[in-house]
MITOR-520679 format. One record per residue: residue in three letters; z, x, y of N, C-alpha, C in turn. Coordinates in steps of 0.001 Angstrom, whole numbers, padded with zeros to 6 digits, always signed. Atoms other than C-alpha are relative to their C-alpha. Example, Ala and Ser with C-alpha at 12.3 -4.5 7.8 and 13.67 -1.06 7.14 Angstrom:
ALA+000000+000890-001190+007800+012300-004500+000000+000900+001200
SER-000060-000820-001190+007140+013670-001060+000730-000770+001090
// end
This chain:
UNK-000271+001411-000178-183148-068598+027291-000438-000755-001253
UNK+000257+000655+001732-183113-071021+024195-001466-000799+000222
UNK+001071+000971+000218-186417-073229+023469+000784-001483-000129
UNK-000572+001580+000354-185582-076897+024023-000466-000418-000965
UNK+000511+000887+000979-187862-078315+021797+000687+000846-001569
UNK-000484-000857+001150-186443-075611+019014+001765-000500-000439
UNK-001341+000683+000156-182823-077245+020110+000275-001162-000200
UNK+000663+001426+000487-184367-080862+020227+000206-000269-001794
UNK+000112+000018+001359-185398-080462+016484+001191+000134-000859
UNK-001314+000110+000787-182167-079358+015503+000718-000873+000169
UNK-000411+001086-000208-180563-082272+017285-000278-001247-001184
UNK+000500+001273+001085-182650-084934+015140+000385+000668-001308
UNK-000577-000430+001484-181867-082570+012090+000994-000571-000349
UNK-001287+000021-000256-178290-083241+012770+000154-001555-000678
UNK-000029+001767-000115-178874-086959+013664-000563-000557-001327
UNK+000303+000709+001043-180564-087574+010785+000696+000057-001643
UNK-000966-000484+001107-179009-085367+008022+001484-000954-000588
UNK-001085+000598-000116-175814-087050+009192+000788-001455+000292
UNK-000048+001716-000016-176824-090582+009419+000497-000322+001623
UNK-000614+001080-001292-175804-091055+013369-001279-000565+000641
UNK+000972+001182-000477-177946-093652+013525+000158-001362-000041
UNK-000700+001784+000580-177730-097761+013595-000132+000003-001394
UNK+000380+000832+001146-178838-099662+011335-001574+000156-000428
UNK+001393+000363+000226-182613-099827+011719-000672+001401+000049
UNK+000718-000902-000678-185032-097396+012511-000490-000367+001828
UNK+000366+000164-001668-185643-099081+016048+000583+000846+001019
UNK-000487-000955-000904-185597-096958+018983+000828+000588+000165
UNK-001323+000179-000846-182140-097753+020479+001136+000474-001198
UNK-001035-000280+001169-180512-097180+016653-000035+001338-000329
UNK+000272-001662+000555-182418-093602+016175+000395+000559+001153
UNK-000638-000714-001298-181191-092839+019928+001423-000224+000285
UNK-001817+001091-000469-177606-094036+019725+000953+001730+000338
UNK-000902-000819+000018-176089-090055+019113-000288+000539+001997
UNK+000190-000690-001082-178077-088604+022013-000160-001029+001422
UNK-000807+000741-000385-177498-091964+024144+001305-000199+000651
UNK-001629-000296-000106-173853-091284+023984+000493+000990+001268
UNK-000154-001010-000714-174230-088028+024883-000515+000061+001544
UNK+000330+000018-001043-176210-088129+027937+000636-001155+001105
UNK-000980+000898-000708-174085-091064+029154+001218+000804+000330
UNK-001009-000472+000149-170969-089129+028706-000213+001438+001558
UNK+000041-000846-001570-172540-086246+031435-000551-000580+001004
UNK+000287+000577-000827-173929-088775+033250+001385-000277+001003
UNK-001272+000880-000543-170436-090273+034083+000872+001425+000127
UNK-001181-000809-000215-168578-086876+034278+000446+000306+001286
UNK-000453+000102-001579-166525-086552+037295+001003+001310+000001
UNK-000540-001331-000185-164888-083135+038876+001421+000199-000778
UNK-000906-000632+000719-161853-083219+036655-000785+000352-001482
UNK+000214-000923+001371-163621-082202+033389-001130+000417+000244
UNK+000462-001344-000499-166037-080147+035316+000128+001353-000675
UNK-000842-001503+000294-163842-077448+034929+000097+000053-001452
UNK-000642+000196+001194-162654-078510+031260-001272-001087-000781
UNK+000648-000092+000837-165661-078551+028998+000336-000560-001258
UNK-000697+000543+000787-163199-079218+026121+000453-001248+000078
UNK-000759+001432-000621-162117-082551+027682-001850-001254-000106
UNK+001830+000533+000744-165939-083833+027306-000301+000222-000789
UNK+000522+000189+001145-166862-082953+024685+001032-000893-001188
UNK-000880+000514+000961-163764-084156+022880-000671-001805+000524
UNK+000287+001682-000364-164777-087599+024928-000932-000837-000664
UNK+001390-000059+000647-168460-087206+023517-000103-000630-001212
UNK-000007+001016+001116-167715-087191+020389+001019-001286-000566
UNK-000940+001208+000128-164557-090146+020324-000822-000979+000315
UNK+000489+001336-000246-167246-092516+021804-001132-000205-000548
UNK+000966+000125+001002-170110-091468+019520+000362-000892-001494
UNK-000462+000834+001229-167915-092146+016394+000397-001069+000411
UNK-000675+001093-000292-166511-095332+018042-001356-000967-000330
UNK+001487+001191+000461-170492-096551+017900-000283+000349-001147
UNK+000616+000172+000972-170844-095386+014765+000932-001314-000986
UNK-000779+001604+001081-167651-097807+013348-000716-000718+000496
UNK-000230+001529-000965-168297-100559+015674-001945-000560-001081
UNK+001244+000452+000817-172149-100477+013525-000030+000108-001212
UNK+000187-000055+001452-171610-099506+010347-000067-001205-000860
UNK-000106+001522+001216-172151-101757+007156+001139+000079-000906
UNK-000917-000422+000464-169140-102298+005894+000072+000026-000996
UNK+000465-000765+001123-169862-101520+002900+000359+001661-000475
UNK-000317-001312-000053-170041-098244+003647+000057+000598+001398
UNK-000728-000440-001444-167482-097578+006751-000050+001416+000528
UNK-000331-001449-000861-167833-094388+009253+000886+000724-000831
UNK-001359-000746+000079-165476-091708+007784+000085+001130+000772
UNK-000216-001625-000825-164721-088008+008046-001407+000272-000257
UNK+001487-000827-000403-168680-086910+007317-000393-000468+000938
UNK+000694+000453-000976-170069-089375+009915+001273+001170+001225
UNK-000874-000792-000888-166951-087564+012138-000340+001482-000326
UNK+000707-001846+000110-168129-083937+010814-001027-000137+001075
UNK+001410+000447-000776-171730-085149+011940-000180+000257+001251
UNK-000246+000509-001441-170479-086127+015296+000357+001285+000633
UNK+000356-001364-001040-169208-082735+016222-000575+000761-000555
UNK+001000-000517+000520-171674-081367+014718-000994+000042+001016
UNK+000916+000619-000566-174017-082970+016754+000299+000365+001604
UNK-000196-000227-000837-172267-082713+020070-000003+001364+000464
UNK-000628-001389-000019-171197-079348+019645-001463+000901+000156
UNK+001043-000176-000418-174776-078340+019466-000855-000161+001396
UNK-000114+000179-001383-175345-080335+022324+000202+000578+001472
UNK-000957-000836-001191-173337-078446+024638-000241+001267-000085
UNK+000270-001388+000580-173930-075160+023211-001466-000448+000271
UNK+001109+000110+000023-177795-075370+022691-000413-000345+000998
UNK+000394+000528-001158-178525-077456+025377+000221-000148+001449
UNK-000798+000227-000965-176218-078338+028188+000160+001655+000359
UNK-000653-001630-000558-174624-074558+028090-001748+001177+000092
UNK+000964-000548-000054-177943-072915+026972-001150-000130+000183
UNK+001242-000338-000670-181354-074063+027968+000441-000294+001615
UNK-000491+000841-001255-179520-076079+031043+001013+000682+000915
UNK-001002-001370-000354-177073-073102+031948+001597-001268+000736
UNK-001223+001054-000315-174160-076019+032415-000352-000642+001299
UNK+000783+000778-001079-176539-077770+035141-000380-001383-000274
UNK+000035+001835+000403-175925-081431+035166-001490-000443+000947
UNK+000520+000584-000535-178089-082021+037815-001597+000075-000467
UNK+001044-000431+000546-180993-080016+036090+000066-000846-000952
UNK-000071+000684+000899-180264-081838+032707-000687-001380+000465
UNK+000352+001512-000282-180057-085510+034113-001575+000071+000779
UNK+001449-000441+000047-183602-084392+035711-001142-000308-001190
UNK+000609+000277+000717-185105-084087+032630+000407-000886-001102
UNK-000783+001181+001014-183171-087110+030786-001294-000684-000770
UNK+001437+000149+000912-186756-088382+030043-000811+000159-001167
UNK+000594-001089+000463-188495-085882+028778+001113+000298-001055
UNK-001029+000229+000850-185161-085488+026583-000279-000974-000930
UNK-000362+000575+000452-185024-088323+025492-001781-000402-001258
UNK+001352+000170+000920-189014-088641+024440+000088+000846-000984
UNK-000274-001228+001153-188786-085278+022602+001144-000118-001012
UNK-000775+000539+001494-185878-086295+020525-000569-000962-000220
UNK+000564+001072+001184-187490-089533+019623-001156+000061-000506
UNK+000998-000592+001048-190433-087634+018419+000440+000842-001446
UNK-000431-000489+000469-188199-085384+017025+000744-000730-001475
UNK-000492+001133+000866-186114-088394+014952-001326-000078-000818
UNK+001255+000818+000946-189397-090124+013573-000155+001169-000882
UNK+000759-001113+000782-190621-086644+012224+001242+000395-001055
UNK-000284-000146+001140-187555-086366+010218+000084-001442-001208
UNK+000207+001284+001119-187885-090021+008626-001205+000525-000880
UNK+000886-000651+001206-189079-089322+005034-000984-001229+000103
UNK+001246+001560-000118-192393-091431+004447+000416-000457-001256
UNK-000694+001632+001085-190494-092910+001611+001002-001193+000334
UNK-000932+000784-000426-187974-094707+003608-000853-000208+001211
UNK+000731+000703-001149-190771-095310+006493-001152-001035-001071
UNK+000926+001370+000914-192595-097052+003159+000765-000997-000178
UNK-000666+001232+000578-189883-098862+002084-000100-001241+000962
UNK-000897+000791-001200-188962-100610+005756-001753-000694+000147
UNK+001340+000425-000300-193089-101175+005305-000193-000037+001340
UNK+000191-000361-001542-193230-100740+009339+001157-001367+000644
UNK-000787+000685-001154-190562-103185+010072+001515+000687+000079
UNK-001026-001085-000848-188207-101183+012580+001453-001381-000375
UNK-001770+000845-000764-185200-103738+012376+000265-000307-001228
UNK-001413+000249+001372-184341-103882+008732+000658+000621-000489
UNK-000931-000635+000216-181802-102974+007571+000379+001453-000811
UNK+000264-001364+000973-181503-099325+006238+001224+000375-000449
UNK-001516-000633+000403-177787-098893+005857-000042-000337-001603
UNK-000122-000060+001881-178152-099480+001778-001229+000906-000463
UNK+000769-001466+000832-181278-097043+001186+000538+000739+000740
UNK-000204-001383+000295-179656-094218+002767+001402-000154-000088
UNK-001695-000313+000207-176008-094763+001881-000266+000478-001412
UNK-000417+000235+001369-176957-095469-001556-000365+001420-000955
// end
């Protein structure tokens, strides 16, 4: 059986590597990929049950949809933030959902918590302490120009 916290870590790798994040470092901006995701099996209903492929394709269309709908336009979502995304999901499902969770929604949404704490330990620990110096501890400014640039 896989290690969550071993699949966790790779999650924030993902998330961070690949920028699916807001704008800020605040909570809700470093939780936006895995957010998505756990909404997305929250809401799944017995037709894509069966069809695995039909969620995840959903997963990631409404991940990248929050990553346009935030970006700085400046520098708009493309195809890497869309690599990212199934990148990110695809792990998801695999790693997590299919393998520590054995495709057990009800087990998953259980530990949605506990999820969700462990990735946002997981996030912080990959913020470099040069871009947690820059923002000097304030979570809500704007980071989309130090890591685009």
């Amino acid at each position: 059986m896989e290690q969550l916290s071993t699949q966790l870590r790779q999650l924030a790798q993902i998330a961070w590597k690949r920028r699916l994040i807001g704008r800020t470092l605040a909570k809700s901006s470093l939780m936006t990929a895995l957010d998505e995701v756990l909404r997305k099996i929250g809401q799944q209903t017995r037709a894509v049950e069966n069809d695995p492929d039909a969620l995840k394709a959903a997963t990631i269309a409404d991940v990248f949809a929050y990553l346009e709908r935030t970006s700085n336009p400046a520098y708009p979502a493309g195809k890497a933030k869309w690599e990212g995304t199934k990148e990110f999901v695809e792990q998801f499902y695999n790693g997590i959902y299919s393998g520590v969770y054995q495709n057990s929604t009800a087990r998953l949404l259980s530990d949605e918590k506990l999820l969700r704490s462990a990735f946002m330990f997981y996030m912080r620990e990959q913020i470099p302490r040069k871009v947690a110096d820059l923002t000097n501890g304030d979570e809500q400014q704007d980071l989309s120009t130090m890591l685009e640039a």
